[in-house]
PDB file as gemmi writes it, atoms N, CA and C in Angstrom:
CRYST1    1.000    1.000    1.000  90.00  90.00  90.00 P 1                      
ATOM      1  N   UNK A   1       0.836  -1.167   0.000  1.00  0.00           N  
ATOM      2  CA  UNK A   1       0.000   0.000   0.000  1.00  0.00           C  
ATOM      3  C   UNK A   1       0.888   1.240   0.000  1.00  0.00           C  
ATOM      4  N   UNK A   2       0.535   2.231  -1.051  1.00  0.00           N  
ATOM      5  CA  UNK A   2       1.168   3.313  -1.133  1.00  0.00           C  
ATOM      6  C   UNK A   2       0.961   4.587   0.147  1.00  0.00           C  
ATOM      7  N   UNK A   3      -1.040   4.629  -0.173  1.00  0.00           N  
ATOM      8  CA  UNK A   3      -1.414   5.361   0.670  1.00  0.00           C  
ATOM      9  C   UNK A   3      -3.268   5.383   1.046  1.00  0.00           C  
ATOM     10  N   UNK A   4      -2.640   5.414   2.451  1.00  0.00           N  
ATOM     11  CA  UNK A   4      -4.495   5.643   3.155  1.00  0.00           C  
ATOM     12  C   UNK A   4      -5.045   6.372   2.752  1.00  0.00           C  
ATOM     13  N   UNK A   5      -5.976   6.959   2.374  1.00  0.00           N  
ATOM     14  CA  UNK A   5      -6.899   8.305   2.021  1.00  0.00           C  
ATOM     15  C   UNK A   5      -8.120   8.183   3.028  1.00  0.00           C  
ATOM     16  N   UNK A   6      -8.021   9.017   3.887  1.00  0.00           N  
ATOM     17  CA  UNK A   6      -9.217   9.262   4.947  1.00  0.00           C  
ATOM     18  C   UNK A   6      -9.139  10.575   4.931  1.00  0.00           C  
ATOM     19  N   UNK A   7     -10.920  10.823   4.125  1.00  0.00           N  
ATOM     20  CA  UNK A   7     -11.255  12.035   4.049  1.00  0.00           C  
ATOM     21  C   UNK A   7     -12.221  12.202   4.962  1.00  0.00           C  
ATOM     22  N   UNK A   8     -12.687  12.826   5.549  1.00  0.00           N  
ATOM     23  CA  UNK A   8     -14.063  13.616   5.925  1.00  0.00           C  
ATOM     24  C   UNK A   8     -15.372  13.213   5.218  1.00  0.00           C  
ATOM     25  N   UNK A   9     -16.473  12.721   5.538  1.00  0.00           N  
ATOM     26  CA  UNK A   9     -17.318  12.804   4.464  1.00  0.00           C  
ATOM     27  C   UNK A   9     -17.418  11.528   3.227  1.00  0.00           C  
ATOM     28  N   UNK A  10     -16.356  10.995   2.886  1.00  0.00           N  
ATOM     29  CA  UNK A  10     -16.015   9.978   1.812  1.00  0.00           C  
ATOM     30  C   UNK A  10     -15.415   8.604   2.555  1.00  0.00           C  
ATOM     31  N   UNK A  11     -15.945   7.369   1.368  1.00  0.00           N  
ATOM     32  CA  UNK A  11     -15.259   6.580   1.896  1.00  0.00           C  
ATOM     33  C   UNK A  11     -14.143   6.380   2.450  1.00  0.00           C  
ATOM     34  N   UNK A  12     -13.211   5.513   3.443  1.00  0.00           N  
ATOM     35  CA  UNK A  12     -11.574   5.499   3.462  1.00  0.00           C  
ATOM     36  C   UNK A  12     -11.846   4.730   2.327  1.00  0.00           C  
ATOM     37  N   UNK A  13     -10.253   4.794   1.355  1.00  0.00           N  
ATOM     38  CA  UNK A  13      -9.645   4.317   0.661  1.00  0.00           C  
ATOM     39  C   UNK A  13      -8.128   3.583   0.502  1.00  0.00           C  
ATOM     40  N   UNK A  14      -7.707   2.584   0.247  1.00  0.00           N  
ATOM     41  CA  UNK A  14      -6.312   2.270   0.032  1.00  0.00           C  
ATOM     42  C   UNK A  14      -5.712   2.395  -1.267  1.00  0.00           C  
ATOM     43  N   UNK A  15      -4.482   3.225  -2.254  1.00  0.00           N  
ATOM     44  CA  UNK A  15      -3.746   3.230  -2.957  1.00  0.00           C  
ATOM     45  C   UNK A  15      -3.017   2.566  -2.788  1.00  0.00           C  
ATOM     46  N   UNK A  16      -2.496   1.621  -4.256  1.00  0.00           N  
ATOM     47  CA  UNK A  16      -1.187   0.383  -4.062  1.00  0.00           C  
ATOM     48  C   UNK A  16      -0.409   1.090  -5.540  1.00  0.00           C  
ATOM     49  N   UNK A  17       0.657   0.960  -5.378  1.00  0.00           N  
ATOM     50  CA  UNK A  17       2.088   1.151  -6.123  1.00  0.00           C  
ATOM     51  C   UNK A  17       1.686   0.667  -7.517  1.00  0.00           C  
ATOM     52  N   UNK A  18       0.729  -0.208  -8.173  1.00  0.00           N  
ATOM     53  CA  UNK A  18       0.407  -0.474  -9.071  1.00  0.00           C  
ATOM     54  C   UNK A  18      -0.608   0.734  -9.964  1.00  0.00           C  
ATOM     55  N   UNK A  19      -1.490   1.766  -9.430  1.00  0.00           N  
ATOM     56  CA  UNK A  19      -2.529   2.222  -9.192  1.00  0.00           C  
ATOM     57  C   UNK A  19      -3.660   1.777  -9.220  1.00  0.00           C  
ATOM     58  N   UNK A  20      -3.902   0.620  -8.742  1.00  0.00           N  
ATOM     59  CA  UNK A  20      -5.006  -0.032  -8.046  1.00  0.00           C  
ATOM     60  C   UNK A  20      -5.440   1.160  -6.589  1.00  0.00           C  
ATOM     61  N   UNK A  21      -6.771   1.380  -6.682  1.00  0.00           N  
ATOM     62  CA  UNK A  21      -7.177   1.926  -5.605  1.00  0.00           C  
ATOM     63  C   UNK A  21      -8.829   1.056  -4.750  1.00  0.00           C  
ATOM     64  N   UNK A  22      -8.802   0.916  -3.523  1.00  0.00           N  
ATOM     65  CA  UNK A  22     -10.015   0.265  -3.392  1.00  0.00           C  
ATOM     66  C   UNK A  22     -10.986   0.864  -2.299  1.00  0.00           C  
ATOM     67  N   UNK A  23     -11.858   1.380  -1.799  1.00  0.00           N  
ATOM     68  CA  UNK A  23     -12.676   1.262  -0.796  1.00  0.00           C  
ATOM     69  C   UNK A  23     -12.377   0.319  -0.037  1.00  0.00           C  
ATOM     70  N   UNK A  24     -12.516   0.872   1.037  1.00  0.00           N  
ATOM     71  CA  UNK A  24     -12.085   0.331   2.627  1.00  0.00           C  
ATOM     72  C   UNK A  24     -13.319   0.846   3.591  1.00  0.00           C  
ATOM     73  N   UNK A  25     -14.478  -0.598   3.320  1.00  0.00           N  
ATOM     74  CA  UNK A  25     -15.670  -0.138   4.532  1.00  0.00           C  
ATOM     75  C   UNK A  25     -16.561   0.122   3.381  1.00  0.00           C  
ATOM     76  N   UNK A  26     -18.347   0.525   4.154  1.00  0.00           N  
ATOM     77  CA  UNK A  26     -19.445   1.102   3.523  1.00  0.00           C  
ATOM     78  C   UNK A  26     -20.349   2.153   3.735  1.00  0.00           C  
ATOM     79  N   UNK A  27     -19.251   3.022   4.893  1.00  0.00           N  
ATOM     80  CA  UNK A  27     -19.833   4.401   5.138  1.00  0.00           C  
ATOM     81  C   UNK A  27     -19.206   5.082   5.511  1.00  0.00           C  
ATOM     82  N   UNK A  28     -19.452   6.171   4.780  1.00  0.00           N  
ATOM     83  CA  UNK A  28     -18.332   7.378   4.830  1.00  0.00           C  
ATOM     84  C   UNK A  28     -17.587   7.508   6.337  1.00  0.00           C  
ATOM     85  N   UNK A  29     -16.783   8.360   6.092  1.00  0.00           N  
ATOM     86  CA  UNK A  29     -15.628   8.867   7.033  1.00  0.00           C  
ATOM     87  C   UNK A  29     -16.631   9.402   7.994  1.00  0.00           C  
ATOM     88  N   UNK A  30     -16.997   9.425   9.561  1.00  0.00           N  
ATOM     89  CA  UNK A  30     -17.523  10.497  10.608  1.00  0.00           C  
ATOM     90  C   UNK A  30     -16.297  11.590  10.956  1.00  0.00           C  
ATOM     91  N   UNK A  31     -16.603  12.120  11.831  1.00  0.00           N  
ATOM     92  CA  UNK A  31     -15.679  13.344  12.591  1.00  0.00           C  
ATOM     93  C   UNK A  31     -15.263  12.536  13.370  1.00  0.00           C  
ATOM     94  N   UNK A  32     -16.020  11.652  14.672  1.00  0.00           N  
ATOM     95  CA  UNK A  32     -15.231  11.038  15.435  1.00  0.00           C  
ATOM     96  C   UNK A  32     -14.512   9.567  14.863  1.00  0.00           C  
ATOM     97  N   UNK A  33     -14.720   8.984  14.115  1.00  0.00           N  
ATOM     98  CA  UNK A  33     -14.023   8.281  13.373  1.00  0.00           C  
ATOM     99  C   UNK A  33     -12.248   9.036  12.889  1.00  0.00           C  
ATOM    100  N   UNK A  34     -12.610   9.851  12.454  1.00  0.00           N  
ATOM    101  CA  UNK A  34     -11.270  10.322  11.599  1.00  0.00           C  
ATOM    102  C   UNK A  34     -10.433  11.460  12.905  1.00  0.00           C  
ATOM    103  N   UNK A  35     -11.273  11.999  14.113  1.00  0.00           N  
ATOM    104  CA  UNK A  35     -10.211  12.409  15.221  1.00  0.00           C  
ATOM    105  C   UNK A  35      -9.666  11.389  15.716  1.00  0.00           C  
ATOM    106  N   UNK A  36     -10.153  10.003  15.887  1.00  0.00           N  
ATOM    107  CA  UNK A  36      -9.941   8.896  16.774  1.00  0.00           C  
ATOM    108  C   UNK A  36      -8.306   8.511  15.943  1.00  0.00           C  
ATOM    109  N   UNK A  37      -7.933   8.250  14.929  1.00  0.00           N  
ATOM    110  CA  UNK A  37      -7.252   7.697  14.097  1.00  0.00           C  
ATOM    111  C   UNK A  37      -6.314   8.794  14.013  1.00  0.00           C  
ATOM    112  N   UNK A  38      -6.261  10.092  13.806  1.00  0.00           N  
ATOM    113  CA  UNK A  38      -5.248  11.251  13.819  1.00  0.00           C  
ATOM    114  C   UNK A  38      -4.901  11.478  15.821  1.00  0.00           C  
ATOM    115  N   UNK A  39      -5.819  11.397  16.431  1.00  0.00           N  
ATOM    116  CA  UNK A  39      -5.129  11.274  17.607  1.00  0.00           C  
ATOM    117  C   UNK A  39      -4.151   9.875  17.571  1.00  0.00           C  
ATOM    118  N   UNK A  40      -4.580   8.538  17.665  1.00  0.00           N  
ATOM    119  CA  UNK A  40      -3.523   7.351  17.610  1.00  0.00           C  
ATOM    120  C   UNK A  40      -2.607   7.721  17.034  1.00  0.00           C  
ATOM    121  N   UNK A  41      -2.569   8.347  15.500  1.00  0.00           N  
ATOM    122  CA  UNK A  41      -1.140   8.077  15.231  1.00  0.00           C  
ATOM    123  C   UNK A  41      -0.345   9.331  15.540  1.00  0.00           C  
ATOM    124  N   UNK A  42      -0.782  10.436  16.252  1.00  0.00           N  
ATOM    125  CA  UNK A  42       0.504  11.549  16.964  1.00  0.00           C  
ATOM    126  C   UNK A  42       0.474  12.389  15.896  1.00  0.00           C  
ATOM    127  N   UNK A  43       1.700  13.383  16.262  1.00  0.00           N  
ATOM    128  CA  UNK A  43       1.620  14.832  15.833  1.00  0.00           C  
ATOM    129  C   UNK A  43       2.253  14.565  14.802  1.00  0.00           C  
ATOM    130  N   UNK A  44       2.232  15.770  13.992  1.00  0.00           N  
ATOM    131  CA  UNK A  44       2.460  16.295  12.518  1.00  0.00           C  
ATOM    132  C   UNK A  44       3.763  16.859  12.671  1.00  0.00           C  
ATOM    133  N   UNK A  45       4.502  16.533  11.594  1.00  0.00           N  
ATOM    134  CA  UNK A  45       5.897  17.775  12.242  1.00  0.00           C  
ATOM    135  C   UNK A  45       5.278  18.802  11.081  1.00  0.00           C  
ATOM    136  N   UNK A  46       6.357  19.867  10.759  1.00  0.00           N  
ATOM    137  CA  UNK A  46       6.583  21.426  10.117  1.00  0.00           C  
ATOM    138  C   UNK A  46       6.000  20.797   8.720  1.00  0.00           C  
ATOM    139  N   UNK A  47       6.369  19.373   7.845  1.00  0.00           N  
ATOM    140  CA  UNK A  47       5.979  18.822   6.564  1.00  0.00           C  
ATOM    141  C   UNK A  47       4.556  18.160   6.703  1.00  0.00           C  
ATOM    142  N   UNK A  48       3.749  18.013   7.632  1.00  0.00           N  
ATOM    143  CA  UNK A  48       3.006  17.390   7.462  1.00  0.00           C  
ATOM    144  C   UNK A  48       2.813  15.992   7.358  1.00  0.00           C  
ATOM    145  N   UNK A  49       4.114  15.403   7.888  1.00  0.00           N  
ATOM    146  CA  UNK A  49       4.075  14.330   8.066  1.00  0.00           C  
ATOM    147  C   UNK A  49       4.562  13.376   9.107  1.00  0.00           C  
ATOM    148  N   UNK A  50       4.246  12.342   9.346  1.00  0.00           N  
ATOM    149  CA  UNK A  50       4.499  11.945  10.756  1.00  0.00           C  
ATOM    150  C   UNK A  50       4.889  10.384  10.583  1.00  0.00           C  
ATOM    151  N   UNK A  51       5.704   9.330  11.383  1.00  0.00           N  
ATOM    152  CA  UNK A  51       5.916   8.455  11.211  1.00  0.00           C  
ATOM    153  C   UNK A  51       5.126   7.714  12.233  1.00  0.00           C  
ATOM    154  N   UNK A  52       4.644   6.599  11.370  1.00  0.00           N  
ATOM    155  CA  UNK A  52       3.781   5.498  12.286  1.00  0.00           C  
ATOM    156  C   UNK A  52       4.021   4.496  13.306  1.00  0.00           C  
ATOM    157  N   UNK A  53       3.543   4.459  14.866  1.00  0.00           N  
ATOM    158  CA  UNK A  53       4.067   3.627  15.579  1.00  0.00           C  
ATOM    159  C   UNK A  53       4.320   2.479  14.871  1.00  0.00           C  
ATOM    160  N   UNK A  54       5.252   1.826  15.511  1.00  0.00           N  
ATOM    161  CA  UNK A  54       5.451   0.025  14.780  1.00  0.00           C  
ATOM    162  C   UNK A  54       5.671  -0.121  13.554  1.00  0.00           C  
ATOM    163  N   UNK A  55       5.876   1.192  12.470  1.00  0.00           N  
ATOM    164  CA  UNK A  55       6.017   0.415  11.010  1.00  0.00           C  
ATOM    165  C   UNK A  55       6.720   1.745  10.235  1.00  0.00           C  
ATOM    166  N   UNK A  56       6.750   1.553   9.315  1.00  0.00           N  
ATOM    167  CA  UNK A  56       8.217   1.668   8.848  1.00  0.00           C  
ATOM    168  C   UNK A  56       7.294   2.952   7.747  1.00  0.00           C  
ATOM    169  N   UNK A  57       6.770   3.417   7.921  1.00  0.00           N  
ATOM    170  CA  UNK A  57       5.550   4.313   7.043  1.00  0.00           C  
ATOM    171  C   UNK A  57       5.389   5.318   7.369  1.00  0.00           C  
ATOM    172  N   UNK A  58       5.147   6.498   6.814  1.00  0.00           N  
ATOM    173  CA  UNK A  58       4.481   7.954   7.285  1.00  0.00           C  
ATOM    174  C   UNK A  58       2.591   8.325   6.911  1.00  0.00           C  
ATOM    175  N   UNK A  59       2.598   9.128   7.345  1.00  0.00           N  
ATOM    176  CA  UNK A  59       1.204   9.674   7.630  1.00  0.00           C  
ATOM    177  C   UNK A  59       1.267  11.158   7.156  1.00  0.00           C  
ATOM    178  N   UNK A  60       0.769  11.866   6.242  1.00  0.00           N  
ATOM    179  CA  UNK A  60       0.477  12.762   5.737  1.00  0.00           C  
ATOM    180  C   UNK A  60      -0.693  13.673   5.895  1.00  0.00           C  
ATOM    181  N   UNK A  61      -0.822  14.951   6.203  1.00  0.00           N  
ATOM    182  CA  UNK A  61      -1.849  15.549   6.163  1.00  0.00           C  
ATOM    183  C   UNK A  61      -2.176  16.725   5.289  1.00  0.00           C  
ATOM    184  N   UNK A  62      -2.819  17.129   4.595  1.00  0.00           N  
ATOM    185  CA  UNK A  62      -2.849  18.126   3.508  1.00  0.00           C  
ATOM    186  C   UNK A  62      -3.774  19.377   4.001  1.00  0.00           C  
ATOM    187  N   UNK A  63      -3.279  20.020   4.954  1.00  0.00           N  
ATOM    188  CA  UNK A  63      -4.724  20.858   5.863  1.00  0.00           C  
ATOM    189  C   UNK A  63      -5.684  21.992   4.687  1.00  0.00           C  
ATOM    190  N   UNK A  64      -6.457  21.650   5.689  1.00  0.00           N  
ATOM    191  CA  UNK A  64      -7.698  22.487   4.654  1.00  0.00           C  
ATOM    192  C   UNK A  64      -7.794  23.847   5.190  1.00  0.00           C  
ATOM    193  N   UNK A  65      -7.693  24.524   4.102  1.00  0.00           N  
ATOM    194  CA  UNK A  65      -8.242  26.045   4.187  1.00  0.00           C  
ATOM    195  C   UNK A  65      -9.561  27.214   4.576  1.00  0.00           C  
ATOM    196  N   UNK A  66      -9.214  27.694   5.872  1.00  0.00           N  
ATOM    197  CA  UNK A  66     -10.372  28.103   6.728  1.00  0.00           C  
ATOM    198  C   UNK A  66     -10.731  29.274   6.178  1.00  0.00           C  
ATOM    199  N   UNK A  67     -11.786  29.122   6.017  1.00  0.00           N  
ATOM    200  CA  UNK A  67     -12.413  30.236   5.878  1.00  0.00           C  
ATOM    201  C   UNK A  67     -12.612  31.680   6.730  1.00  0.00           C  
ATOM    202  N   UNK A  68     -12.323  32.846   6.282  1.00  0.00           N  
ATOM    203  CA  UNK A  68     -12.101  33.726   7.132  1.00  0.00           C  
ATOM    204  C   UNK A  68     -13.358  34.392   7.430  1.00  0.00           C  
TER     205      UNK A  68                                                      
END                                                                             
């Protein structure tokens, strides 16, 4: 697996190195679903990215733009 995609709102998804992509589950992303999973895996550094307990992988976040 290349990469998780957990959006807000949308299914999770898995990307593989081939570009095979698949749905993961049959209902969208909740709020407490997707805080639960960004709290477990810890803070963000300055890039937005963070390395995963136990495995050899990072975690990416692409922050969204607030409205003023």
């Amino acid at each position: 697996m290349v990469e998780l995609v957990l959006d807000l709102g949308r299914l999770p998804s898995a990307r593989f190195p081939n570009g095979v992509s698949c749905a993961l589950g049959a209902a969208p992303l909740d709020r407490e679903t997707l805080d639960t999973v960004v709290a477990a895996a810890g803070d963000f550094g300055g890039d937005n990215r963070a390395g995963l307990v136990s495995s050899h992988g990072f975690r990416s976040c692409i922050p969204v733009r607030q409205s003023e």
